[in-house]
GUDRENMI-970951 format. One line per 3 residues: their letters; for each residue x, y, z of N, C-alpha, C. Coordinates in Angstrom, 3 decimals, decimal comma. Example, Ala and Ser with C-alpha at 12.3 -4.5 7.8 and 13.67 -1.06 7.14 Angstrom:
<pts>
AS = 13,190 -5,690 7,800 12,300 -4,500 7,800 13,200 -3,300 7,800 | 12,850 -2,250 7,080 13,670 -1,060 7,140 12,900 0,030 7,870
</pts>
This chain:
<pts>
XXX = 19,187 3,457 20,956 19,051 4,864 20,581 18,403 4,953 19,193 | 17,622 5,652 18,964 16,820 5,930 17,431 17,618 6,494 16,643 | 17,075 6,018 15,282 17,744 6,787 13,881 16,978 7,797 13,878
XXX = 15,878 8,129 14,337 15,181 8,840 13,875 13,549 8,816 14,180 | 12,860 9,157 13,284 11,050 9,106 13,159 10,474 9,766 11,636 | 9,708 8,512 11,232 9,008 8,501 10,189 8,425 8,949 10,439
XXX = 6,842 9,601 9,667 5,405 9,633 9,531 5,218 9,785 8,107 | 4,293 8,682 7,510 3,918 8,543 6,578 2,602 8,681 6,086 | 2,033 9,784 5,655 0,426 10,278 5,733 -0,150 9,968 4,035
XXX = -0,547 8,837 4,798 -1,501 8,002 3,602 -2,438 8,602 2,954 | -2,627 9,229 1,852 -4,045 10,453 1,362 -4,737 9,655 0,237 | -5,568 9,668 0,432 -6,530 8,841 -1,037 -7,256 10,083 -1,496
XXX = -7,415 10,121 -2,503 -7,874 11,411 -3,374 -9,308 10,663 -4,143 | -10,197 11,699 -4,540 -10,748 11,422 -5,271 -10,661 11,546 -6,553 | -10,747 10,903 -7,503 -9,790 10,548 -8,825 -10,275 12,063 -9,408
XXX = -10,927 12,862 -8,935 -11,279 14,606 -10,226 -10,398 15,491 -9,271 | -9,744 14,541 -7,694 -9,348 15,775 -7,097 -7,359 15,886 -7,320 | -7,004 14,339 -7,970 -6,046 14,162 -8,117 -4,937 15,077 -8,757
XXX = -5,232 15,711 -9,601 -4,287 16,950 -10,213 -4,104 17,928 -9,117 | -5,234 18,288 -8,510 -5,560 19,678 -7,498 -4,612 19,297 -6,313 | -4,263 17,979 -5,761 -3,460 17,506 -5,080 -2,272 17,346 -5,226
XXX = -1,909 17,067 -6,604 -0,801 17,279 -6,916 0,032 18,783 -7,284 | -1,030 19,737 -7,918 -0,615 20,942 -7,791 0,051 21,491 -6,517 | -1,198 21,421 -5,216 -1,210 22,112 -3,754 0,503 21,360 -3,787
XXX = 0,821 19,809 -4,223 2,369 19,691 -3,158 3,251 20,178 -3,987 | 2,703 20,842 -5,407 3,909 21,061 -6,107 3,918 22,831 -5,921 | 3,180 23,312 -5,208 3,478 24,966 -4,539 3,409 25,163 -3,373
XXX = 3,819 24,038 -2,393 3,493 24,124 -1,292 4,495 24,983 -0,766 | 3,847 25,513 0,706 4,218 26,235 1,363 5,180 26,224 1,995 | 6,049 25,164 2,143 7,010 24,852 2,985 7,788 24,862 4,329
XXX = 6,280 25,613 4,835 6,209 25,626 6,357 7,195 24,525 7,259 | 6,997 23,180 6,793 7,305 22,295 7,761 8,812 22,220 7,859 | 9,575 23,036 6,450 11,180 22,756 6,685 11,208 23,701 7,465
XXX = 10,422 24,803 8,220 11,181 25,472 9,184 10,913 24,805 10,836 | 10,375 23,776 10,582 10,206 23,104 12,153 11,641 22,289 12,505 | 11,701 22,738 13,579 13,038 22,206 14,280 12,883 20,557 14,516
XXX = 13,881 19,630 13,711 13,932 18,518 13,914 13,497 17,642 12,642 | 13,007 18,769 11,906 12,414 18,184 10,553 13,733 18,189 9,600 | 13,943 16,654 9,129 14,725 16,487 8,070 14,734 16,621 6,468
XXX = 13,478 15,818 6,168 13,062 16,006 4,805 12,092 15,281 4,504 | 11,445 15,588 3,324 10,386 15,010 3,151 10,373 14,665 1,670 | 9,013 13,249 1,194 9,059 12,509 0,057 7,265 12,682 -0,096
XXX = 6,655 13,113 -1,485 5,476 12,902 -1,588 5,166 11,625 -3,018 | 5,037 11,056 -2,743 4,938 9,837 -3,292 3,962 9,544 -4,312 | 3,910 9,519 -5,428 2,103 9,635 -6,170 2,587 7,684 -7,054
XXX = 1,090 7,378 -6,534 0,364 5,832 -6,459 0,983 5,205 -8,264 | 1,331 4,346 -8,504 1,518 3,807 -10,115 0,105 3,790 -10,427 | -0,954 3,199 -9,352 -2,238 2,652 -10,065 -3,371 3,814 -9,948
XXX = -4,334 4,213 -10,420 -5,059 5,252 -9,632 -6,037 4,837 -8,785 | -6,731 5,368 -7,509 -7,097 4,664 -6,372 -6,115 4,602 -5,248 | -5,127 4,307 -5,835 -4,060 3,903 -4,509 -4,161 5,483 -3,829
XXX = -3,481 5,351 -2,287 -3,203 6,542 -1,677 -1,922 7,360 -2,434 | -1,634 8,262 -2,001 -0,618 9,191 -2,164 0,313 9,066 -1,021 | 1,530 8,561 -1,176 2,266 9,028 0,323 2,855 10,055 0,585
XXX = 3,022 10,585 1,659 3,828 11,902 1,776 4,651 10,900 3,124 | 5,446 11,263 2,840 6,771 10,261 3,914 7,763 11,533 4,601 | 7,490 11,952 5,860 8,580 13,251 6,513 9,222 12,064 7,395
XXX = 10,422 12,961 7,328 11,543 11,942 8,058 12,060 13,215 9,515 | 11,914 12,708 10,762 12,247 13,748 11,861 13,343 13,297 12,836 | 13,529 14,241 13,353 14,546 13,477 14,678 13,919 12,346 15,676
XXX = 13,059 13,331 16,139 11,987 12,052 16,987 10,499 12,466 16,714 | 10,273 11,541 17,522 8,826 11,413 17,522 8,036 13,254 18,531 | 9,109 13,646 19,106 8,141 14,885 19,437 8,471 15,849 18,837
XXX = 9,520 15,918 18,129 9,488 16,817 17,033 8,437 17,083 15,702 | 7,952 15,860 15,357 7,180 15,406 14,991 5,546 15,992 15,428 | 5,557 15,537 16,257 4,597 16,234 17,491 4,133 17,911 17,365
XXX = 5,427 18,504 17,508 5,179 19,548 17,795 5,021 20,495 16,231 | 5,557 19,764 15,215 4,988 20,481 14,071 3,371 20,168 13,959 | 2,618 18,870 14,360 1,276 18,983 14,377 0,657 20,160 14,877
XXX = 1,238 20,632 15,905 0,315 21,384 16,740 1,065 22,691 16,920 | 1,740 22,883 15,506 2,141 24,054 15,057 1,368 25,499 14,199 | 1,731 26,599 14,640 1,110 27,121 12,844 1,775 26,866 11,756
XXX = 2,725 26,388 11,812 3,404 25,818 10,682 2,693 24,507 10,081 | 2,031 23,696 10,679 1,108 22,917 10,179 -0,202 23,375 9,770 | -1,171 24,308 10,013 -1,930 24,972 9,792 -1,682 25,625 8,428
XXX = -0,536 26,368 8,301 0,072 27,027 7,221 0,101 26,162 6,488 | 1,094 24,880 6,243 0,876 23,974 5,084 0,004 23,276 4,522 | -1,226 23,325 5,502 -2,011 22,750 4,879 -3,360 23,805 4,882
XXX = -3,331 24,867 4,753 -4,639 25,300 4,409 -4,785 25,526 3,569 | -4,507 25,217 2,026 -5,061 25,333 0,947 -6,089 24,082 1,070 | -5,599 22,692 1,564 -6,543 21,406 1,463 -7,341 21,273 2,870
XXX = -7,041 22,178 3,623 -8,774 22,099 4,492 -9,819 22,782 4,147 | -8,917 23,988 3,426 -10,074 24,715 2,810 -10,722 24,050 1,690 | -10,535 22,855 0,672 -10,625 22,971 -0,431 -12,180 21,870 0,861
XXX = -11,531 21,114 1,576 -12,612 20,097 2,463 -13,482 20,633 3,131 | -13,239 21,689 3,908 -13,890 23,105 4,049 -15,442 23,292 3,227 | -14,823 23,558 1,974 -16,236 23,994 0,945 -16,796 22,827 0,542
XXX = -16,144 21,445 0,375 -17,072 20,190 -0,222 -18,011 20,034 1,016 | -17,540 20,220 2,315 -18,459 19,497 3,165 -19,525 20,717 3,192 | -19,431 22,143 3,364 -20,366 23,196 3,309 -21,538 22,728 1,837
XXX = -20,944 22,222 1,025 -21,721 21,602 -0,027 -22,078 20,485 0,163 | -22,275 19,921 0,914 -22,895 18,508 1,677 -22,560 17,440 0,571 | -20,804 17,703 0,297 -20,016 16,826 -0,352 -19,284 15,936 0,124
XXX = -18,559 14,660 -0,106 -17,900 14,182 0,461 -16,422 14,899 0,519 | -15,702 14,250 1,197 -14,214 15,011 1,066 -13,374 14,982 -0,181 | -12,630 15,699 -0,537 -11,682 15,391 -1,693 -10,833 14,207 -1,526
XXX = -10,352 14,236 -0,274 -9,430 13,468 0,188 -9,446 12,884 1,649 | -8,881 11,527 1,767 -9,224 11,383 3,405 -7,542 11,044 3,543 | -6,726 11,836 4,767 -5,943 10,683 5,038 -6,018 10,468 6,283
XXX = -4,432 9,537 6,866 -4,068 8,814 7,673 -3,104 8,575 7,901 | -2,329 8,885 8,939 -0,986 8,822 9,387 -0,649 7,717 10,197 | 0,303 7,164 9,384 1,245 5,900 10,374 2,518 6,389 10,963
XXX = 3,076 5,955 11,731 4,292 6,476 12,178 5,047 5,158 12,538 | 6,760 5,508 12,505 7,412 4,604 12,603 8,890 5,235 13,039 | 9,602 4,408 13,786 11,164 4,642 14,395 11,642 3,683 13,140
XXX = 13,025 4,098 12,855 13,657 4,262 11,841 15,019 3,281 12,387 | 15,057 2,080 11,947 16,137 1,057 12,791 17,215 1,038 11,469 | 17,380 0,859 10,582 19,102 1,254 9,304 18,736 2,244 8,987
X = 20,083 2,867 8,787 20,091 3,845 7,784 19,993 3,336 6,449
</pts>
């Protein structure tokens, strides 16, 4: 039986976009604590600069998980940073940020 479900969304910033990233998680919207199954969450900022950023949500399972992706509650939390990717790419910029999500079942507490 599971403890649970990780997802850990790996973000690499570009080092001028790094404050702007840290602002967006420090007013964020908080959409995702109203998804059912969502426990809590950790945003993680790198010792070195370069490194990614982690954002670590901890869920019941894996389709809980799921179903905040393909939520408006996911949409909601993050449209300040699609928009910000939004206008770099309309400016035939690279992205501010790229990430990448790993996921994982949760074996100790």
């Amino acid at each position: 039986m599971s403890k649970g479900f990780v997802a850990i969304n790996y973000i690499t910033c570009n080092p001028e976009y790094a404050s702007r990233f840290e602002e967006l998680f420090a007013t964020r919207a908080r959409a995702i604590d109203r998804m059912p199954g969502f426990r809590f969450m950790s945003a993680l900022k790198p010792k070195k600069e370069g490194e990614p950023y982690l954002v670590v949500s901890h869920w019941d399972s894996e389709e809980a998980f799921k179903a905040w992706t393909q939520s408006p509650e996911f949409i909601e939390g993050h449209r300040r940073g699609f928009e910000d990717i939004r206008k770099a790419k309309e400016n035939g910029q690279a992205p501010p940020m790229v990430s990448e999500f790993r996921t994982y079942e949760i074996l100790t507490d």
